[in-house]
C-alpha positions as a printed NumPy array, in Angstrom:
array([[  0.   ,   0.   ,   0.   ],
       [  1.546,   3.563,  -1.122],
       [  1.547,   6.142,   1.215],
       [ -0.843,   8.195,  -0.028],
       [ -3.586,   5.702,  -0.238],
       [ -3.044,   4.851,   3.239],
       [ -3.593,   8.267,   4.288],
       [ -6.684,   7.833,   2.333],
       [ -7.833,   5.106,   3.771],
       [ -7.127,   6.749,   7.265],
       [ -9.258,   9.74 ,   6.203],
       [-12.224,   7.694,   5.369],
       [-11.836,   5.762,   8.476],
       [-12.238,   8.961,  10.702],
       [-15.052,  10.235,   8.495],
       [-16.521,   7.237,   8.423],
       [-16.038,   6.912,  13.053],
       [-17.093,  10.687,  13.038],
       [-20.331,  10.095,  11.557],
       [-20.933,   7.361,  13.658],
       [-20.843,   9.822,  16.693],
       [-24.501,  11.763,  16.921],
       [-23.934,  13.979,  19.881],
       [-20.222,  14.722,  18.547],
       [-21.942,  15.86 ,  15.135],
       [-24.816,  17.892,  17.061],
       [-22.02 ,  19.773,  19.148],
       [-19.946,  20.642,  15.66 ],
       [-23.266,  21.673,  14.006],
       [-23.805,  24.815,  16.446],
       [-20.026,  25.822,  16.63 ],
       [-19.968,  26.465,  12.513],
       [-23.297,  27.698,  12.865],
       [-21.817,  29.803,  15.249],
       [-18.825,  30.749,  13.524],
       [-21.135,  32.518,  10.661],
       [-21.842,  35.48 ,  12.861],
       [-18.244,  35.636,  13.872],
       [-17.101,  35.465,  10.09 ],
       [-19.44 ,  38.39 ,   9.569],
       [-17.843,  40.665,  11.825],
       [-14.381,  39.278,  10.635],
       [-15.232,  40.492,   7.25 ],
       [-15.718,  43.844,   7.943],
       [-13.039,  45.525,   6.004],
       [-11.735,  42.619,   4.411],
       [-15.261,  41.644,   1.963],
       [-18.042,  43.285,   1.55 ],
       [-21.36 ,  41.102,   2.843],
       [-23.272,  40.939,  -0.342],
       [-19.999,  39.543,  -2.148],
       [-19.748,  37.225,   0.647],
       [-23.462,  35.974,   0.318],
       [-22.303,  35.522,  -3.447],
       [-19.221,  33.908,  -2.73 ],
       [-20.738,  31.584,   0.026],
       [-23.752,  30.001,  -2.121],
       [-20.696,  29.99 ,  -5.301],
       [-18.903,  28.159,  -4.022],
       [-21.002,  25.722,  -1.928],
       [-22.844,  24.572,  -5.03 ],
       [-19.985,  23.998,  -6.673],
       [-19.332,  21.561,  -3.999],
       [-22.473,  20.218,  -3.726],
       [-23.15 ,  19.678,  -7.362],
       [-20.997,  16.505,  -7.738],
       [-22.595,  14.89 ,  -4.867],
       [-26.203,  15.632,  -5.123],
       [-26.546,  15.795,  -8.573],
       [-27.595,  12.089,  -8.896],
       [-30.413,  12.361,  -6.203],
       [-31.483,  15.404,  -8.326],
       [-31.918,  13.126, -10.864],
       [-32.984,  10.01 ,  -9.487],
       [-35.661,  12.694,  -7.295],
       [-36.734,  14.984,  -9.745],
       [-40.474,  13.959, -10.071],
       [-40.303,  14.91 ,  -6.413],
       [-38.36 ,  18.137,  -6.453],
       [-40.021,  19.835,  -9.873],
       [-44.022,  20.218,  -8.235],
       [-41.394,  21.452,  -5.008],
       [-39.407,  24.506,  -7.096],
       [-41.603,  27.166,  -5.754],
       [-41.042,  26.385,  -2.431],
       [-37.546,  25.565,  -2.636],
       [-36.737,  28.854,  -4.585],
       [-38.224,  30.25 ,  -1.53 ],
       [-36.405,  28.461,   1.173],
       [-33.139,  29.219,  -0.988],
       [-33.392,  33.046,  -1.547],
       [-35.532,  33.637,   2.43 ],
       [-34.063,  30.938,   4.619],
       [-30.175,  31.217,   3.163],
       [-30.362,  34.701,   1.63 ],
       [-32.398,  37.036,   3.566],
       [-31.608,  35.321,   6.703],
       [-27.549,  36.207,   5.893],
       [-27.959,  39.652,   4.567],
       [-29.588,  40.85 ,   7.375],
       [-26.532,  38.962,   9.979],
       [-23.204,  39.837,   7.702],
       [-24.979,  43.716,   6.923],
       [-25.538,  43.655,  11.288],
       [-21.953,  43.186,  11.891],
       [-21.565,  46.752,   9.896],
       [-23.273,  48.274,  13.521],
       [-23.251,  45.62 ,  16.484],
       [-21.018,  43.29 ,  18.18 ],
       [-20.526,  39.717,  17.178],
       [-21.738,  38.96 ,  20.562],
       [-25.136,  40.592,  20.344],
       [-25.51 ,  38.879,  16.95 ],
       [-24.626,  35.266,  18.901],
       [-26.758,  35.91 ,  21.58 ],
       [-29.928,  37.078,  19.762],
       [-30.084,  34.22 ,  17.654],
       [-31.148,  32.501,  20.653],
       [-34.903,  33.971,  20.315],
       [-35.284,  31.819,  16.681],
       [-36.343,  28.726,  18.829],
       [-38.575,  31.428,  20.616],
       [-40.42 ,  33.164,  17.2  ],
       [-40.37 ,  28.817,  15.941],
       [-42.62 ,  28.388,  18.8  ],
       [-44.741,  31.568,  18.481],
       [-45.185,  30.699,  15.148],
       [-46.291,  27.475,  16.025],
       [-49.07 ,  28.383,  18.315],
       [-50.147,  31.542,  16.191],
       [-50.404,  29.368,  12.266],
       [-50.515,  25.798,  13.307],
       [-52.592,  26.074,  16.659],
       [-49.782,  23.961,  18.516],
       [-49.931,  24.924,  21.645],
       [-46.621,  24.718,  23.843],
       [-45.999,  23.244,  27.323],
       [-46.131,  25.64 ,  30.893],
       [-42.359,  24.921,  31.067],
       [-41.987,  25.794,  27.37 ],
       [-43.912,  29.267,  28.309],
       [-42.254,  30.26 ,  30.917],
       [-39.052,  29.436,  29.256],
       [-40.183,  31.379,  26.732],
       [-40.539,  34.395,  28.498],
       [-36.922,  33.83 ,  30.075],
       [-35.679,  34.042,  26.991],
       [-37.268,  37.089,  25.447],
       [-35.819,  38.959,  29.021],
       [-32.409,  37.798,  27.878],
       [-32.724,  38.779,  24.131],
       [-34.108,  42.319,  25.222],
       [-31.518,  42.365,  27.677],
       [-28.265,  42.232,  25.45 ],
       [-30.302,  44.033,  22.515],
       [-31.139,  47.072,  25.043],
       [-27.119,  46.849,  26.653],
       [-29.288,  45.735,  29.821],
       [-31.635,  48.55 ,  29.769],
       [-34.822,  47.616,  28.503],
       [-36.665,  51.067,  29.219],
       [-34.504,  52.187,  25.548],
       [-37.387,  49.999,  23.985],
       [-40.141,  52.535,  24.862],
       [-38.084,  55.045,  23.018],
       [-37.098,  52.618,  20.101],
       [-33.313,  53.498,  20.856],
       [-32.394,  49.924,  19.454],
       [-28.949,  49.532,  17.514],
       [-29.815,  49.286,  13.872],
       [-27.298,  46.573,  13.853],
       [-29.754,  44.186,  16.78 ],
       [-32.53 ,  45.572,  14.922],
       [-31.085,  43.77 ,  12.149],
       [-30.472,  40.38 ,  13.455],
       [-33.893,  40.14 ,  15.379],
       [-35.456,  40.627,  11.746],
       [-33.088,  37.775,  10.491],
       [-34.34 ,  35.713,  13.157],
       [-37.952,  36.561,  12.556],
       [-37.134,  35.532,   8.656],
       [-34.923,  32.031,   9.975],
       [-38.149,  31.445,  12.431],
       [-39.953,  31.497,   9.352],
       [-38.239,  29.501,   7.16 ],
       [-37.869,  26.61 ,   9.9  ],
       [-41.741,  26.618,   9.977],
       [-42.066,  26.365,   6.477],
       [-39.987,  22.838,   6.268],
       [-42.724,  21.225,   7.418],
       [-43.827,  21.257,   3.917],
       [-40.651,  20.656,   2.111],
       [-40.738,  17.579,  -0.594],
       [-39.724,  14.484,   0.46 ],
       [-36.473,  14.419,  -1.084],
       [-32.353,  13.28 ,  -0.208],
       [-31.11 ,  16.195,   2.358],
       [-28.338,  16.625,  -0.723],
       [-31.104,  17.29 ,  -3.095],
       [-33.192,  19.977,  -0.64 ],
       [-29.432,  21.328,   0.28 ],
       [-28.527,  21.701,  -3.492],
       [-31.185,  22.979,  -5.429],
       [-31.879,  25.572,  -1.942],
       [-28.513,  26.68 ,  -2.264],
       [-29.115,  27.516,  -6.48 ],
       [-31.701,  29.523,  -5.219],
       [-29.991,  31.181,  -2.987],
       [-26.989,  31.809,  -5.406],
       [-29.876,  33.411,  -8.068],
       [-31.224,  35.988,  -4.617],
       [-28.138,  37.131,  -3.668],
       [-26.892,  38.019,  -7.289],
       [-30.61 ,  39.905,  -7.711],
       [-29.737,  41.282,  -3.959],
       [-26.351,  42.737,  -5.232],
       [-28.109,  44.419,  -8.633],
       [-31.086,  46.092,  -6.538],
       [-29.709,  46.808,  -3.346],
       [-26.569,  46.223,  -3.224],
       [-25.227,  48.426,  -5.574],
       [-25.313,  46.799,  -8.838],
       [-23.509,  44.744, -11.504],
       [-20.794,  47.674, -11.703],
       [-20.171,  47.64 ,  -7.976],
       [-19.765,  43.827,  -7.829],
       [-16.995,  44.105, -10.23 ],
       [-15.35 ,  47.012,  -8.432],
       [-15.556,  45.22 ,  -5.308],
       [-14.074,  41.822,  -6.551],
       [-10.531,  42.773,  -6.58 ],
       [-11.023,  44.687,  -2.754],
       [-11.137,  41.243,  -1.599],
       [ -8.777,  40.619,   0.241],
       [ -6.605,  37.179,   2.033],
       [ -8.793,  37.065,   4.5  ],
       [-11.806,  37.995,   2.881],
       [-11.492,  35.002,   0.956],
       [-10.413,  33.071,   3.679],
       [-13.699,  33.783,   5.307],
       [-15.734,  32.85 ,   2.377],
       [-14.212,  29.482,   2.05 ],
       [-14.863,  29.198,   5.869],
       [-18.638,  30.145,   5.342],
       [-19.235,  28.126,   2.41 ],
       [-18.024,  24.742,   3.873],
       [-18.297,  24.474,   7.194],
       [-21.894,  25.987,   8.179],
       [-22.997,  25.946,   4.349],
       [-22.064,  22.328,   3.931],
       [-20.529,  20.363,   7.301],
       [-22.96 ,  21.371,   9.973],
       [-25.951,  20.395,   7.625],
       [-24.018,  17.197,   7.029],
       [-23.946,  16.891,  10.686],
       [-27.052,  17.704,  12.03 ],
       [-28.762,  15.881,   9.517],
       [-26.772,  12.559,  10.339],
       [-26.907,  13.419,  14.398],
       [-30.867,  13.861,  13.762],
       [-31.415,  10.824,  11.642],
       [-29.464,   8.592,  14.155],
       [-30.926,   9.687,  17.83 ],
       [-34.063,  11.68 ,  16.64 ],
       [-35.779,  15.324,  16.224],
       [-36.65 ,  16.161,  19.197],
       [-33.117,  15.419,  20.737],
       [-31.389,  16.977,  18.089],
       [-32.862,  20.203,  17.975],
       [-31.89 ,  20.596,  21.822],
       [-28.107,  21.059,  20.131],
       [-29.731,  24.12 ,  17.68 ],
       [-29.57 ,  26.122,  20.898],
       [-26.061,  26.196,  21.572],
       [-25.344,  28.316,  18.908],
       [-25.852,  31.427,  20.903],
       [-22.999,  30.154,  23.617],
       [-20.669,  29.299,  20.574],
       [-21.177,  31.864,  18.687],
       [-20.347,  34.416,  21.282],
       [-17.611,  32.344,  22.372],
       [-16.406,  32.454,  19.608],
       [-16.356,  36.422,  18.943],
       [-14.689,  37.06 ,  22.47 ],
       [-11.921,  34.437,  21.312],
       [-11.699,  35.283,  17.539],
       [-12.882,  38.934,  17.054],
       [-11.494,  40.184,  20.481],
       [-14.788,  41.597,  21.466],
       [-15.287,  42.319,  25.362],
       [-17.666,  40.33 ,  27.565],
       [-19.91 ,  42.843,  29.401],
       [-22.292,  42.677,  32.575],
       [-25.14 ,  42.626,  30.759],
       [-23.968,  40.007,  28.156],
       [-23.537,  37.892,  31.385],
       [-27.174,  38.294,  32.798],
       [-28.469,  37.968,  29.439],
       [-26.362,  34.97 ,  29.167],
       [-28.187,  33.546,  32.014],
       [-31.394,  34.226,  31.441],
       [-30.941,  32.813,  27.619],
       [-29.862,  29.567,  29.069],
       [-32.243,  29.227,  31.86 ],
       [-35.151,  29.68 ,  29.372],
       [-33.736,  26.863,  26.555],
       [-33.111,  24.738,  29.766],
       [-36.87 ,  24.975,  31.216],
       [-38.189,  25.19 ,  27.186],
       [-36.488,  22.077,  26.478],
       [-38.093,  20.181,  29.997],
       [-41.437,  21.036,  28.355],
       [-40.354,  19.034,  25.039],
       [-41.303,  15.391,  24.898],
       [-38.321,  13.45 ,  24.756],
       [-38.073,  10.999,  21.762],
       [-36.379,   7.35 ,  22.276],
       [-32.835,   6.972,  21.149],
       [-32.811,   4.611,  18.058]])
């Protein structure tokens, strides 16, 4: 055996242990989700955030083409009746969700952005009771309301009276509507075709390539700006967009799909709510950003309410 094919072979024996690992995959999952925030704020400077939405969805379907394009195939009965609502997870749920986060970290901390994300689960379940008439647990209320304390807490800098006065930092402003969109789109794949998660994954992520090129001509300056901005990039600017278009573009929907197919949905989404805690993490290690009082209350009060929240969830068997 040369060398190089036993390296191989060693590769595809730790992929092959990794993905035998569920709660290993659902921990990875939130730390590159979390890493997206923190690769907005690293940007700043360095790539401008519609060029990284373009660059992200680029380059992730050129990834994903070579693997998904024979479930395409083999599923296309499936997906064609399904393009509609696809094209709409594509350019609202990977699209809108981003250019509202990377455009955020032009006017508030990669912490805030972390930590707000936490009230998706909280808008999910809103959503829930308001369109589907699911109605949610005491302990799932109550953490609830925990949690909205903790998001107004960090958004406010731990003075909530600014709300009465709407003096809100454009920048939180910003990620509570991307959370309101993300909410959305998680409610929606209910009613996603039943296709191969490389199939949904793919033709989302064409959809997403076509919004963020018609989100650079209308908004974001145009066909003549993308051009002058291309050659701006810089190292790390493109360092960041590989880092955004494999690892929470590609790995941690890899592996929270396996982690949720091999011990269940309810368990898995627990691990969905650790992004907050890596993602700000992550910005105090990465970014340098500082760790304030109120980040710490809100901190609390985030995790008390996914603690009690989750309580109220019926627990699913492990399989």
């Amino acid at each position: 055996m040369t060398p190089k094919s036993s390296k191989t072979k060693s590769g595809i024996n730790f992929f092959t242990a990794l993905m035998s690992r569920p709660y290993l995959l659902l921990v990875l999952a939130p730390v590159f989700w979390g890493g997206n925030i923190t690769a907005g704020k690293l940007a700043v400077g360095h790539v401008d955030p519609f060029m990284l939405i373009i660059g992200r969805w680029a380059g992730a379907l050129l990834i994903l083409v070579p693997f998904a394009w024979p479930h395409v195939v083999r599923e296309w009965k499936q997906i064609k009746p399904g393009l509609p609502l696809l094209a709409m997870f594509g350019a609202i749920g990977f699209t809108g969700f981003n250019i509202l986060l990377y455009n955020s970290s032009l006017h508030t901390s990669a912490v805030n952005g972390a930590m707000e994300q936490a009230s998706i689960p909280v808008f999910v379940l809103l959503g829930n009771l308001l369109i589907f008439g699911v109605r949610p647990r005491l302990l799932q209320i109550f953490g609830l309301i925990v949690t909205i304390i903790g998001v107004i807490w960090v958004a406010t800098a731990g003075n909530p009276m600014r709300i009465l006065s709407l003096d809100v930092n454009i920048g939180d402003t910003m990620v509570l509507a991307a959370c309101v969109i993300y909410a959305s789109y998680s409610l929606a794949l209910r009613f996603k075709p039943k296709i191969h998660w490389l199939s949904f994954l793919a033709v989302s992520a064409f959809f997403a390539l076509i919004a963020a090129l018609l989100a650079q001509l209308v908004i974001g300056g145009g066909i003549e700006r993308f051009f002058y901005l291309l050659p701006q990039i810089t190292p790390r600017g493109w360092l960041i967009i590989a880092y955004v278009m494999f690892f929470p573009s590609i790995l941690a929907q890899l592996f929270y799909a396996r982690g949720l197919e091999i011990v269940g949905a309810n368990r898995a989404s627990i691990f969905i709510n650790l992004l907050p805690i890596t993602g700000t993490i992550l910005s105090v290690i990465l970014v340098g950003e500082t760790f304030h009082s109120y980040h710490l209350v809100a901190s609390v009060l985030v995790i008390s309410g996914i603690v009690l929240a989750e309580f109220g969830v019926k627990k699913e068997p492990l399989k």
